[in-house]
N, C-alpha and C positions, 0 to 999 in steps of 0.2 A: 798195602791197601788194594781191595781189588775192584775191578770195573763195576760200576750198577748201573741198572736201567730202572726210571724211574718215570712217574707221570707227572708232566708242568704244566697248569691249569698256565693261560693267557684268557685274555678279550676275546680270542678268537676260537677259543675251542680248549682241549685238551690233547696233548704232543706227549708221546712216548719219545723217551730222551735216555741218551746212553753219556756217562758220566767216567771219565778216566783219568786216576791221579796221573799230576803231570809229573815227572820225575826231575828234571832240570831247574823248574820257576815254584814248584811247589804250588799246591792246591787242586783243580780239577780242569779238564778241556769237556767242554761239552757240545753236543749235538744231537739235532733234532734230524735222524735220518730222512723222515716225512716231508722235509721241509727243505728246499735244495738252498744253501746259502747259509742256514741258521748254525750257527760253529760258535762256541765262545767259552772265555775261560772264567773262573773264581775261584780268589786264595783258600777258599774255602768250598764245601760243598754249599752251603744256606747261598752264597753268593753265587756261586754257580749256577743253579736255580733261579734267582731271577734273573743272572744277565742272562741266560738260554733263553727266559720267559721274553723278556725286551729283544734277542737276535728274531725269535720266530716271528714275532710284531710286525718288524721290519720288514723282514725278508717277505711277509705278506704285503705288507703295505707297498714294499718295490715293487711287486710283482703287479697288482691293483693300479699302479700309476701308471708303468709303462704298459698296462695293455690299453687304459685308458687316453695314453699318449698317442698311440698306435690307431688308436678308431680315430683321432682328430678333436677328442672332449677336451682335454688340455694341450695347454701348449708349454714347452718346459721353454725357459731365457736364460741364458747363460748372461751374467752380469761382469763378464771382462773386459780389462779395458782395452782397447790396440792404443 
């Protein structure tokens, strides 16, 4: 099987995505180069596709909270116990 790059609609736009069978776990690694974080794998390509879809999500949505953290709009609370 060889590598493809493909295009994965999100919520948030559309992410050129580079798709490579994995040789040891079988199925594909994926990653959204555009998108610093967004890495994920599926036994299959159809699933690969969306969990890349759900990593980019993410990786935006981290990115949106801690800058939103950073200006003082949220406050993040660690719920540990001492």
């Amino acid at each position: 099987m060889a590598k493809k790059t493909l295009t994965v609609g999100t919520k948030y736009g559309s992410f050129i995505c580079v798709f490579e069978p994995e040789k040891d776990m079988g199925g594909y690694a994926a990653e959204a180069r555009s998108v610093p974080g967004a890495i994920s794998w599926g036994k299959n390509l159809v699933e690969a596709k969306k969990m890349i879809a759900e990593a980019v999500e993410g990786a935006i949505e981290a990115k949106i909270v801690a800058k939103a953290e950073k200006k003082g709009i949220v406050q993040i609370k660690s719920n540990r116990h001492s």
